[in-house]
FIPA-934933 format. One record per residue (C-alpha): residue number from 1; residue in one letter; x, y, z negated. Coordinates in steps of 0.2 Angstrom, whole numbers. Example, Ala and Ser with C-alpha at 12.3 -4.5 7.8 and 13.67 -1.06 7.14 Angstrom:
<rs>
- 1, a, 62, -22, -39 .
- 2, s, 68, -5, -36 .
</rs>
This chain:
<rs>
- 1, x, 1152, -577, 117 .
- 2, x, 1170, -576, 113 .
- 3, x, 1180, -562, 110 .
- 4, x, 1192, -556, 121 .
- 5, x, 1202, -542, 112 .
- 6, x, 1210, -545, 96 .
- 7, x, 1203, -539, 79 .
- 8, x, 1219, -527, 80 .
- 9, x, 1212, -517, 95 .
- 10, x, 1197, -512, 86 .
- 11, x, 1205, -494, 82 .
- 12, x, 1215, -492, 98 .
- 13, x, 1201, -483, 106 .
- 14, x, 1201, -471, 91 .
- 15, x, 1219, -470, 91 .
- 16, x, 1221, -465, 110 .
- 17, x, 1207, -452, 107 .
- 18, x, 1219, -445, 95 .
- 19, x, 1231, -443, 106 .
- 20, x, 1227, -438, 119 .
- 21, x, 1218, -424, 110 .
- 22, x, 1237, -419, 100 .
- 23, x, 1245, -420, 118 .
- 24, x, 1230, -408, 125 .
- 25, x, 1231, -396, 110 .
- 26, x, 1252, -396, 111 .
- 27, x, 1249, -392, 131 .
- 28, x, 1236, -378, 128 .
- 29, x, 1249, -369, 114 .
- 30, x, 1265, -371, 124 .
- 31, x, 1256, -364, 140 .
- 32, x, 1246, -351, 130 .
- 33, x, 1264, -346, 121 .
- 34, x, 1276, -349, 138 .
- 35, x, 1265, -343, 150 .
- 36, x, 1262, -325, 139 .
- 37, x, 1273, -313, 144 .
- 38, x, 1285, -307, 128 .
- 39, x, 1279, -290, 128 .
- 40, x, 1261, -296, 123 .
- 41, x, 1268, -307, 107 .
- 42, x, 1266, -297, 91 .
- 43, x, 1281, -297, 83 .
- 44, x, 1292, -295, 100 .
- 45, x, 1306, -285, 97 .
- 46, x, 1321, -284, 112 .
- 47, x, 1337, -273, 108 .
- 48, x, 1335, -259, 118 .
- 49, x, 1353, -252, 130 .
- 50, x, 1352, -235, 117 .
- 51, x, 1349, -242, 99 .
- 52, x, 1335, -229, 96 .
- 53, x, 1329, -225, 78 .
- 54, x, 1311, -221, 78 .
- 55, x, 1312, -220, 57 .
- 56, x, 1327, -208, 58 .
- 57, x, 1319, -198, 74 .
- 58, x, 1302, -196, 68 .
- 59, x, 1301, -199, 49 .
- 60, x, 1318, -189, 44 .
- 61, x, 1321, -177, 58 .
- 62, x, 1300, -173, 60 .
- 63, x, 1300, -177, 81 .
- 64, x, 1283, -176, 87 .
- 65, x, 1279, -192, 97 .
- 66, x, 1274, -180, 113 .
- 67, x, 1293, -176, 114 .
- 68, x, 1297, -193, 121 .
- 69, x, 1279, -197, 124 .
- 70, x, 1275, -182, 134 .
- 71, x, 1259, -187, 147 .
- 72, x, 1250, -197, 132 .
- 73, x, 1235, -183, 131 .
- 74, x, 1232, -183, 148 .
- 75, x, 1238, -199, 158 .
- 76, x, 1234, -217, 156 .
- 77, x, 1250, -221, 153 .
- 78, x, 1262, -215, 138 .
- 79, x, 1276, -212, 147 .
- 80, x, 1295, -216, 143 .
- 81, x, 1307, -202, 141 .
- 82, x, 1319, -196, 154 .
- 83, x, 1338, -197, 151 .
- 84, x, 1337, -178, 150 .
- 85, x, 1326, -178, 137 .
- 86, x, 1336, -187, 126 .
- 87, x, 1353, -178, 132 .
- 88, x, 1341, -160, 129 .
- 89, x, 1346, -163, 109 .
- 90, x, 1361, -176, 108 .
- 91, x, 1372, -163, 121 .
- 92, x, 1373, -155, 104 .
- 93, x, 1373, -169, 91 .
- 94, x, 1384, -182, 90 .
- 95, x, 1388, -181, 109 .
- 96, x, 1403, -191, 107 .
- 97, x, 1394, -207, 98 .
- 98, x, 1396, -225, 103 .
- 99, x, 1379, -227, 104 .
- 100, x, 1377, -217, 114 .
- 101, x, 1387, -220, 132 .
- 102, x, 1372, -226, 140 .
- 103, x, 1364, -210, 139 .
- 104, x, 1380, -201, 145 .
- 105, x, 1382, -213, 160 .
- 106, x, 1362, -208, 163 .
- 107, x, 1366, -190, 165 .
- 108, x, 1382, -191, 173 .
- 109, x, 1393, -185, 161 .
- 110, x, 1407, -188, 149 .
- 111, x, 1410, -181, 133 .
- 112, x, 1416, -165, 137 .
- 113, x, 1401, -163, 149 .
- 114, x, 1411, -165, 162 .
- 115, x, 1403, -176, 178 .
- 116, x, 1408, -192, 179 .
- 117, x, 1416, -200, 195 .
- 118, x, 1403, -204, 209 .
- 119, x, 1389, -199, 202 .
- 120, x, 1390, -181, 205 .
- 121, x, 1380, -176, 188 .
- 122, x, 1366, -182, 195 .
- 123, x, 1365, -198, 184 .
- 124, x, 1353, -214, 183 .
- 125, x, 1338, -219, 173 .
- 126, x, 1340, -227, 157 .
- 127, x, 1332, -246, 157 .
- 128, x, 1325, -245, 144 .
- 129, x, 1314, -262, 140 .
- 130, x, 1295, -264, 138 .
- 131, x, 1289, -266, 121 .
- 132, x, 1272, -267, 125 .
- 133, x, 1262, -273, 143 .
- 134, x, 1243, -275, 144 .
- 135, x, 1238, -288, 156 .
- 136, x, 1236, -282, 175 .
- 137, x, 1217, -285, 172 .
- 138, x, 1215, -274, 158 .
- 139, x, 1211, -255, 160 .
- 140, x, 1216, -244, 145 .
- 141, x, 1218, -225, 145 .
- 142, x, 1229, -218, 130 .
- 143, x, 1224, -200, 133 .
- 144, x, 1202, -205, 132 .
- 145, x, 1207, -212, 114 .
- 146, x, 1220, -201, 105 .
- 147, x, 1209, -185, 112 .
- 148, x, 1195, -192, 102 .
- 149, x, 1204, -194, 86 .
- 150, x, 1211, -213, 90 .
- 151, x, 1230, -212, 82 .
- 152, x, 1246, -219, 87 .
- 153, x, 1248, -231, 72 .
- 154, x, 1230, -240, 75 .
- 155, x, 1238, -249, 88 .
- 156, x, 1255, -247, 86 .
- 157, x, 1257, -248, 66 .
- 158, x, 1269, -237, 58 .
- 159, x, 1281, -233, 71 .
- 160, x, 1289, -221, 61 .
- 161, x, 1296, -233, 50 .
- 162, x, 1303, -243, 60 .
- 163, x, 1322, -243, 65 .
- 164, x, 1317, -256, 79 .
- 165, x, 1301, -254, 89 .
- 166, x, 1291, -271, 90 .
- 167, x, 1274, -278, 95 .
- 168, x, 1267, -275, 78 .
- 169, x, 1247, -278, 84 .
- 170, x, 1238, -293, 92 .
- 171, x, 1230, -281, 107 .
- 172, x, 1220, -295, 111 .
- 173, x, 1202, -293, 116 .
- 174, x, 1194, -296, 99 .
- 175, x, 1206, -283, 91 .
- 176, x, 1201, -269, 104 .
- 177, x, 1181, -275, 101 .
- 178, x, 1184, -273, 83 .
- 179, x, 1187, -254, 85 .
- 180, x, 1174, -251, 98 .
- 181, x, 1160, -259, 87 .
- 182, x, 1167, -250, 73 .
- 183, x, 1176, -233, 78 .
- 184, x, 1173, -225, 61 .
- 185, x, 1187, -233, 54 .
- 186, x, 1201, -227, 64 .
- 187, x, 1195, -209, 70 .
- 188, x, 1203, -195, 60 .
- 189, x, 1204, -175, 68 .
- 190, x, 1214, -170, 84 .
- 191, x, 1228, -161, 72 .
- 192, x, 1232, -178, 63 .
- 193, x, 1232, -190, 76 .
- 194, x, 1253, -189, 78 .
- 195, x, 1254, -188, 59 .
- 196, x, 1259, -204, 58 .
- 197, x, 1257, -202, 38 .
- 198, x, 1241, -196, 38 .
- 199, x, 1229, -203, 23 .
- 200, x, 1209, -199, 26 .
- 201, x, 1207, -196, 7 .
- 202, x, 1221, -183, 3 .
- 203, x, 1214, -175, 18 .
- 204, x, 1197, -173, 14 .
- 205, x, 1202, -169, -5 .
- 206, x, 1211, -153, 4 .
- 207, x, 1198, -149, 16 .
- 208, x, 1180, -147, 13 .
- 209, x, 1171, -158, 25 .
- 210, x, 1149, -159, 24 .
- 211, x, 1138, -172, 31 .
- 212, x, 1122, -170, 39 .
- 213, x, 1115, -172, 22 .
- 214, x, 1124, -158, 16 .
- 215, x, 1134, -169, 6 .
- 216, x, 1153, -169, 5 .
- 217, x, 1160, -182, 14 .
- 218, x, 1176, -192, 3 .
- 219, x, 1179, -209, 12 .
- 220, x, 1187, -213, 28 .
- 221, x, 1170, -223, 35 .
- 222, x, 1160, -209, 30 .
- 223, x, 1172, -194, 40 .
- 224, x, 1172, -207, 56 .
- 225, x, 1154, -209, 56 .
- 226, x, 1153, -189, 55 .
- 227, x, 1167, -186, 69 .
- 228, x, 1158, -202, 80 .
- 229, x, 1144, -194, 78 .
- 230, x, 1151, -174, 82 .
- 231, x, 1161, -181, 96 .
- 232, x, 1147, -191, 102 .
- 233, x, 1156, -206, 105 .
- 234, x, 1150, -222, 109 .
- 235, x, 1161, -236, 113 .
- 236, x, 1154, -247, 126 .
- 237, x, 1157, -266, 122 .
- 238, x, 1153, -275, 140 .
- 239, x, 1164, -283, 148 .
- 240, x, 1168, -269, 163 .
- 241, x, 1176, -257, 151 .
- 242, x, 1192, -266, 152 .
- 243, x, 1189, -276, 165 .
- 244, x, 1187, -266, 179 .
</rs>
């Protein structure tokens, strides 16, 4: 029976397999990057209206992250910082700053504190933008992790070395059931969890911390195994923690 392709075609199966597997793959990554909002990308890192230094703030000046950050131990939510908040210290440190006429036009004054025109003293909100969103369908509360020794910089990194705030952790599903499987390598005491310089071994070379055994305990594993199991906690893995 004769043939009724051409030797040539042979590999044009293969070839179109090939492609169309490329094309899928390209469609898959563009949706997957496009479709992801920008505050779920690690490495996102918009300019904010108020060019806020968290390394100057925090690392230089000592601010304690529940300054801004103030419902953190007992909401949900870590909430953003009121314009007042802001003015409560800058009404009496470089007031007059560039920088800082967004904060001025929030609060409703000038320079001299005096009210600005139509808005009475009263002010606005500052729109400040989101550097980090969880998906609608994901439930996390901060204040059920950092009341049980879960700090800042496990999912935010070192914020206090950073001039700009970014993404700086994936957040994605597998990085939040890396910590619930193993806990013991993030928890560290309630007093240390906003010390965002805080190393498990100095600590426990100042403080004398025993095991059940008795033993002295001189490794980070080994202190999150004991407060794991002091706090009794047991991270559930299923699916309806987060998904609720």
């Amino acid at each position: 029976m004769a043939n009724f392709f051409p030797r040539w075609t042979n590999p044009l199966p293969l070839k179109i397999a090939v492609c169309l597997g490329v094309l899928g793959a390209a469609v898959v990554a563009g949706f997957a990057y496009y479709a992801t909002p920008k505050a779920q990308r690690v490495g996102y890192q918009p300019s904010q209206p108020i060019p806020y230094d968290h390394a100057l703030h925090v690392e230089q000046l000592g601010l304690d992250c529940r300054y801004c950050h103030s419902f953190v131990e007992s909401s949900g939510h870590a909430n953003i910082p009121a314009a007042n908040v802001c003015w409560n210290c800058h009404q009496h440190v470089a007031k007059g700053s560039p920088k800082l006429a967004a904060l001025r036009s929030a609060v409703g004054v000038d320079v001299d504190h005096i009210a600005l025109e139509g808005v009475a003293g009263e002010g606005h909100s500052i729109e400040w933008i989101r550097v980090h969103r969880a998906p609608d369908y994901v439930y996390f509360n901060h204040s059920a992790h950092v009341n049980r020794g879960v700090s800042c910089v496990s999912c935010h990194g070192k914020v206090n070395e950073m001039k700009v705030v970014y993404h700086a952790k994936s957040h994605s599903m597998g990085f939040c059931l890396d910590c619930h499987r193993e806990p013991e390598k993030h928890l560290r005491p309630l007093e240390e969890v906003y010390n965002m310089n805080y190393n498990a071994e100095e600590y426990l070379a100042q403080n004398l911390i025993e095991g059940a055994d008795g033993e002295r305990i001189t490794t980070q594993i080994d202190f999150g195994r004991h407060l794991k199991a002091h706090w009794n906690i047991n991270p559930k893995e299923s699916c309806s923690t987060c998904h609720r």
